[in-house]
Backbone as numpy.savetxt, mean C-alpha at the origin, in Angstrom:
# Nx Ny Nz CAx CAy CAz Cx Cy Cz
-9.47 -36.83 -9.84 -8.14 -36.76 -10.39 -7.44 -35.51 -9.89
-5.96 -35.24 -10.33 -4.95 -34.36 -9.43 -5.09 -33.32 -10.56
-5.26 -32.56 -9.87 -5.57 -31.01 -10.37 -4.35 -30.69 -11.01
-3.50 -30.64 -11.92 -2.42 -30.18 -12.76 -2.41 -28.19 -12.00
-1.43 -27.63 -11.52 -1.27 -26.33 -11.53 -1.51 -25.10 -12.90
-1.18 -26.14 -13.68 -1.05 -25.54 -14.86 -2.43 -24.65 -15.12
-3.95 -25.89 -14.75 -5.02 -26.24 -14.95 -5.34 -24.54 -14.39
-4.70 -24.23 -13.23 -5.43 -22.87 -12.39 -6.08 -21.90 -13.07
-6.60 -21.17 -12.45 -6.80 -19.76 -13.27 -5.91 -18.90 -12.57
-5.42 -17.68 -13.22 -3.96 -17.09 -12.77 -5.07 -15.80 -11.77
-4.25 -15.52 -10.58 -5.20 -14.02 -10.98 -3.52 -13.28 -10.76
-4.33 -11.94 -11.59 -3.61 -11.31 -12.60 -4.04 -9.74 -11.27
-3.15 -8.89 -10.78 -3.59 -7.64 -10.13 -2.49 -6.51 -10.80
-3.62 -5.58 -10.96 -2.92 -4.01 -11.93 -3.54 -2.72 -10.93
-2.59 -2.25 -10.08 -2.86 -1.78 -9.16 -3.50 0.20 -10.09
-4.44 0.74 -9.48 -4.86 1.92 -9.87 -3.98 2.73 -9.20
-3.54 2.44 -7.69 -3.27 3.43 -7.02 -2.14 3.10 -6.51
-0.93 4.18 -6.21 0.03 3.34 -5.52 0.16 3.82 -3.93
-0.18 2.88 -3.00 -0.35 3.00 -2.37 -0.47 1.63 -1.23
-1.30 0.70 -1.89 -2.05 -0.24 -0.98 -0.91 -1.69 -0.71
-0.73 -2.09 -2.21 0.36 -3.21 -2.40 -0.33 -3.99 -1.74
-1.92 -3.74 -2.61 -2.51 -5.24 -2.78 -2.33 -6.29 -3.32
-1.53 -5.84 -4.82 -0.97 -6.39 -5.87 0.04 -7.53 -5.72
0.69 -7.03 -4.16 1.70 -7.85 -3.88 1.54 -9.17 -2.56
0.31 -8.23 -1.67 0.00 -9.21 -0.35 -1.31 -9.62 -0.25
-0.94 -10.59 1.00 -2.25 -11.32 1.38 -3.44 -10.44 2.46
-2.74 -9.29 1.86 -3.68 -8.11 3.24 -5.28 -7.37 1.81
-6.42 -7.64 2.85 -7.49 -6.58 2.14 -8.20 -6.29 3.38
-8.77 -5.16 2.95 -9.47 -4.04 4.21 -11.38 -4.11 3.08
-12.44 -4.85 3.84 -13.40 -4.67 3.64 -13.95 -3.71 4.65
-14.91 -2.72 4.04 -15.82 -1.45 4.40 -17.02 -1.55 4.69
-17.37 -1.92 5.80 -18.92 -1.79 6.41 -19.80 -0.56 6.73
-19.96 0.12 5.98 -20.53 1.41 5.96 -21.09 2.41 6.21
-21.92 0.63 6.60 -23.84 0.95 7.26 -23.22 0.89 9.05
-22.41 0.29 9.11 -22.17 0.18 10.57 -20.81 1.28 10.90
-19.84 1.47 9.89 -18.82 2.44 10.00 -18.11 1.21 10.92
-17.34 0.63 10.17 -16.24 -0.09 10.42 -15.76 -0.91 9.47
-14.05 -0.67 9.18 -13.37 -1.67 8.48 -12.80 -2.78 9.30
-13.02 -4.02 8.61 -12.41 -5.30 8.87 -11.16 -6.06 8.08
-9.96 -5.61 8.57 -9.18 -6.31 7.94 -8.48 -7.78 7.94
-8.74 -8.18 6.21 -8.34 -9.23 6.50 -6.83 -9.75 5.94
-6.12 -11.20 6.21 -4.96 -11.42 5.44 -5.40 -13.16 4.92
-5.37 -13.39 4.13 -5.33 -14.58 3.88 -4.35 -14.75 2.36
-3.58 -16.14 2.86 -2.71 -15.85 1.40 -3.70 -16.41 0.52
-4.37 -17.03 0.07 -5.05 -17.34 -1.02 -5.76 -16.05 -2.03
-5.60 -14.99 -1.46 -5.55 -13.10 -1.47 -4.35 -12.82 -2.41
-3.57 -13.71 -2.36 -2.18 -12.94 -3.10 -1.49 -13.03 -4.30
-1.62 -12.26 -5.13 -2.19 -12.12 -7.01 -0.90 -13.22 -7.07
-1.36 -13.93 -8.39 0.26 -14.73 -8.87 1.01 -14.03 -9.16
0.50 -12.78 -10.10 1.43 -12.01 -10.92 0.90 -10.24 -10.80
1.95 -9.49 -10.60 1.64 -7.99 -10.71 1.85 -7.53 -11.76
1.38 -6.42 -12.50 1.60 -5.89 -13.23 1.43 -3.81 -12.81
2.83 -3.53 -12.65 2.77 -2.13 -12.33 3.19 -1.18 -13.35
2.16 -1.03 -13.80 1.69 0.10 -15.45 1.97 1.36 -14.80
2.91 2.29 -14.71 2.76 3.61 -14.40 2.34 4.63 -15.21
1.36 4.31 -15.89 0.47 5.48 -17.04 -0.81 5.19 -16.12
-1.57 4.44 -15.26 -2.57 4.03 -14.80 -2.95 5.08 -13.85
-1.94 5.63 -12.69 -2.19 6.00 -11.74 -2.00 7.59 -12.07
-1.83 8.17 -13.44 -1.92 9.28 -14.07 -2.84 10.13 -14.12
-3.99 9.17 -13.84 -5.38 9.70 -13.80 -5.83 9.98 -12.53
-5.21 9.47 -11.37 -5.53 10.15 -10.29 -5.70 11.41 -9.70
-6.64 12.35 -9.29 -7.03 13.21 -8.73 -5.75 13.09 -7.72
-5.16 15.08 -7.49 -3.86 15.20 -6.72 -4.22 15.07 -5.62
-5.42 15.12 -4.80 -5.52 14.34 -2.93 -5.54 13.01 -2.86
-5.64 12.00 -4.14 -5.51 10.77 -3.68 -4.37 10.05 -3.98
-3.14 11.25 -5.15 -2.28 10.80 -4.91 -1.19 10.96 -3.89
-1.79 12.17 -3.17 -1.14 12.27 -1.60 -1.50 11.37 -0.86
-2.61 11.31 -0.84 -3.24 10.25 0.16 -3.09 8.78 -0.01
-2.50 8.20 -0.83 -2.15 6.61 -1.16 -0.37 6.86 -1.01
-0.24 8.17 -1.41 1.42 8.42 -1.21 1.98 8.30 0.71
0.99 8.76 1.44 1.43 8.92 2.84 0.95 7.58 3.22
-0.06 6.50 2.74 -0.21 5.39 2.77 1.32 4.42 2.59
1.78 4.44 1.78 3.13 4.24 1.21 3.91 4.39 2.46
4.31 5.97 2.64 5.03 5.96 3.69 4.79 5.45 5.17
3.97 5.18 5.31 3.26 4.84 6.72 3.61 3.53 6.54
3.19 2.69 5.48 3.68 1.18 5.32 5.52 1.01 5.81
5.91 1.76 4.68 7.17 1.77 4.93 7.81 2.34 6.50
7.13 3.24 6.79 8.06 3.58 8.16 7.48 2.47 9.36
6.36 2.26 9.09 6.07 1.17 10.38 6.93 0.08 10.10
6.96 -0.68 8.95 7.63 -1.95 8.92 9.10 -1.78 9.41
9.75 -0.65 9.28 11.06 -0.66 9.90 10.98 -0.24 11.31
9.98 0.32 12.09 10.13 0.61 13.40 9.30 -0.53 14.28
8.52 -1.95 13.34 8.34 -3.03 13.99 9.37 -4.08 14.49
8.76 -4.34 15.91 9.57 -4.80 16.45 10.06 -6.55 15.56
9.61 -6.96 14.54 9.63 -8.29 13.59 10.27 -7.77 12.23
10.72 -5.92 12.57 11.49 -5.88 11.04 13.47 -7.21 11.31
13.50 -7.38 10.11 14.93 -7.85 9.99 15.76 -7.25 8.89
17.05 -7.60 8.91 17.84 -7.08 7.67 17.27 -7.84 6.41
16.49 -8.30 5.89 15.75 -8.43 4.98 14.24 -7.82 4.45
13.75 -7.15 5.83 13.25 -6.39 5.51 13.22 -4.90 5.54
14.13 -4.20 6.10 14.68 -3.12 6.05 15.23 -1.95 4.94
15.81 -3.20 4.03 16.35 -2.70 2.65 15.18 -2.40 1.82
14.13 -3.24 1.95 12.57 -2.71 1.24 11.81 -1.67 1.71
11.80 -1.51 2.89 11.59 -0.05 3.64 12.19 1.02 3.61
13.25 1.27 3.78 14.13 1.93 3.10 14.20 2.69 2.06
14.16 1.59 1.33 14.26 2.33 -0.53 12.83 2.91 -0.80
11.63 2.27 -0.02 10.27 2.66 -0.05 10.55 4.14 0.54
10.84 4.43 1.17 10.73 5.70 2.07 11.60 6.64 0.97
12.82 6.35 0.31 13.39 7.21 -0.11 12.81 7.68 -1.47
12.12 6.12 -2.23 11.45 6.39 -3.33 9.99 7.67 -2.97
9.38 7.32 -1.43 8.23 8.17 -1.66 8.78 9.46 -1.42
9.37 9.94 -0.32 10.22 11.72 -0.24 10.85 12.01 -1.57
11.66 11.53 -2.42 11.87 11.81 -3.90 11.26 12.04 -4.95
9.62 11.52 -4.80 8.98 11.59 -5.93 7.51 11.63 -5.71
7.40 11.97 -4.01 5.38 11.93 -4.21 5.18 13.35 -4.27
5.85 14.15 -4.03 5.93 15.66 -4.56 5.53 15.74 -6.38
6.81 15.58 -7.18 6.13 15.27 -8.45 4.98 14.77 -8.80
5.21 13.58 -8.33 3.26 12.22 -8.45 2.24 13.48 -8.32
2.00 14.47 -7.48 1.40 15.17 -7.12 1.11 16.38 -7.80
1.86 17.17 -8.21 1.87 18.56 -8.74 2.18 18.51 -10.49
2.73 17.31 -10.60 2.79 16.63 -12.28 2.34 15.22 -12.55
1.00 15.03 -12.43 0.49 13.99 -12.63 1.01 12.96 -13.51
1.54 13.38 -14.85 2.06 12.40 -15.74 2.98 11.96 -15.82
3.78 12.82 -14.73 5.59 12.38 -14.87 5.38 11.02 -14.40
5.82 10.12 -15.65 5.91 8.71 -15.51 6.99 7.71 -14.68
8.06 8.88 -14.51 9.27 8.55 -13.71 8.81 8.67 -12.35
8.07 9.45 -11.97 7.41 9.57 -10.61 6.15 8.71 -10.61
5.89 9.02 -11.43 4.55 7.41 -11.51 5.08 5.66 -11.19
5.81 5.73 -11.62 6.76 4.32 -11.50 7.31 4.39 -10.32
8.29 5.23 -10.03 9.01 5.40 -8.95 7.76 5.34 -7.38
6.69 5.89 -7.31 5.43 5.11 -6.71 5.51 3.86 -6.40
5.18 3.80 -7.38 4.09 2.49 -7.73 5.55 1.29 -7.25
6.78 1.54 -7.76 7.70 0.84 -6.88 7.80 0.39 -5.96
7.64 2.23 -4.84 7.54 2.18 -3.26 6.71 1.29 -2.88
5.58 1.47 -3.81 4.30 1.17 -3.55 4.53 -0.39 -2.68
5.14 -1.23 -3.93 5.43 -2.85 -3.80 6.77 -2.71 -3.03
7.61 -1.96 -2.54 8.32 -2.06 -1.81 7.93 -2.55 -0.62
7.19 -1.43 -0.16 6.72 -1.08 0.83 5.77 -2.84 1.73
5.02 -2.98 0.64 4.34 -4.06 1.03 5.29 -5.18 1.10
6.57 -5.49 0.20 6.70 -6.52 0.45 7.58 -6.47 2.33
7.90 -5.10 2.85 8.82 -5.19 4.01 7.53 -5.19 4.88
6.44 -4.59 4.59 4.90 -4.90 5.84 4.64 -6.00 6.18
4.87 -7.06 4.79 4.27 -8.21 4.44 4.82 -9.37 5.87
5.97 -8.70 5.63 6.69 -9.73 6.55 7.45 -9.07 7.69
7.20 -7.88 8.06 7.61 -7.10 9.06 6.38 -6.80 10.22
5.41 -6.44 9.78 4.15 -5.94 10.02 3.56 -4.77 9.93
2.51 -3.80 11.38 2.51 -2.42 10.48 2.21 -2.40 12.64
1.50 -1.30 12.64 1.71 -0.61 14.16 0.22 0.02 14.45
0.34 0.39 15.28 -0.25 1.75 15.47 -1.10 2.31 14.50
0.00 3.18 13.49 -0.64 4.23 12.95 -1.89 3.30 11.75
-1.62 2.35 11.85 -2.52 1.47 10.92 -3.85 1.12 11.53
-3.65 0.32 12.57 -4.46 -0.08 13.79 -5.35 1.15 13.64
-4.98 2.49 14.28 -5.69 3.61 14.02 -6.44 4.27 12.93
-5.80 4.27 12.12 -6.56 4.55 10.90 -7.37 4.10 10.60
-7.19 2.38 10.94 -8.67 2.15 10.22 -10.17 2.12 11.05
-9.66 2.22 12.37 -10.83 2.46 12.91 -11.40 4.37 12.67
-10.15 5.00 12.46 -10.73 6.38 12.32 -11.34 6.28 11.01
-10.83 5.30 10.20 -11.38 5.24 8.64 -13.20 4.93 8.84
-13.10 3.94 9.38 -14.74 3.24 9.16 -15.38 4.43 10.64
-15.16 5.03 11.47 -15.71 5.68 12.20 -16.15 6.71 11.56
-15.25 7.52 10.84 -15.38 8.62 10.66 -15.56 9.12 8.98
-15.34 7.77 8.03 -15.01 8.07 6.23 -13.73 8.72 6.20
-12.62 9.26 6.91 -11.39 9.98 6.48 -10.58 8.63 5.68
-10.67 8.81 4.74 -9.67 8.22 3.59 -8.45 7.53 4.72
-8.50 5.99 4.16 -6.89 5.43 4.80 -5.69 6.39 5.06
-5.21 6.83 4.00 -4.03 7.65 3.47 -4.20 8.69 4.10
-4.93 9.64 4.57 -5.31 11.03 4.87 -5.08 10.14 6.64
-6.12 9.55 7.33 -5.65 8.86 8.81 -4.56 8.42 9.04
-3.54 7.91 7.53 -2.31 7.53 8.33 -1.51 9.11 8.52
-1.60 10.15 7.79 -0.60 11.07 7.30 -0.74 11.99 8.70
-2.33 11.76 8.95 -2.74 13.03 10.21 -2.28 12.01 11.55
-2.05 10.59 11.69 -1.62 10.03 12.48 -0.11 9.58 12.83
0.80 9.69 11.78 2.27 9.44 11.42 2.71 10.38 12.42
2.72 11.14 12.56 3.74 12.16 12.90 3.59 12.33 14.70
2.39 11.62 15.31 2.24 11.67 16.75 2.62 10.38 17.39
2.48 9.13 16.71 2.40 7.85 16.89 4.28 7.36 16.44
């Protein structure tokens, strides 16, 4: 018999960190450890029904990983507008991603609880992904993650030390 939608199970994603905008896409990065290499994958069947972006969550983050998911952010956001598949639909999400992270990953950082900067994140955060989603990413991504699984340097920390040459 025909499976009713209704019938599904939902999945439900509450992101810890803002940064990844897993919450929002069909993108995940599995970690091979023993061999030192990440494999990324996209499949939409990956892509939550519903987000939920709690900005009291990411409060608890230690201040290098909220730099480091913060330059993640920006790296999303600045590649998707300097790919050659960005459009005026995805631009305006890059954009506001970039302005949300220079406005407020300073705070996120040095005042962990400011919830206005917690949100204002976690925004970029899904900004960001939704202009990657459908723009793409470059370089500084490509790179990272092989410096990631080569070497253990945190995603966020390889895009931030890679942004600025690439």
């Amino acid at each position: 018999s025909d499976v009713c939608s209704s019938d599904l199970a939902r999945f439900i994603a509450i992101p810890s960190t803002s940064g990844t905008a897993s919450e929002i896409t069909a993108f995940s990065v599995i970690t091979d450890t023993a061999n030192h290499i990440k494999y990324p994958i996209v499949a939409a069947d990956m892509v939550p029904d519903i987000a939920i972006l709690d900005p009291a969550i990411p409060t608890k983050m230690p201040p290098h990983i909220t730099a480091n998911t913060g330059m993640d952010v920006l790296a999303h956001a600045l590649e998707a507008v300097a790919s050659t598949a960005a459009t005026s639909f995805t631009d305006p999400y890059a954009i506001e991603a970039i302005r949300l992270v220079l406005e407020n990953l300073e705070t996120a950082y040095t005042t962990p609880t400011d919830k206005t900067a917690r949100f204002n994140m976690h925004n970029a955060s899904a900004l960001a992904g939704m202009a990657f989603t459908n723009a793409s990413l470059g370089l500084v991504h490509s790179m990272a993650h092989k410096i990631g699984g080569e070497f253990g340097v945190t995603h966020g920390l390889a895009n931030a030390i890679l942004l600025p040459y690439i």
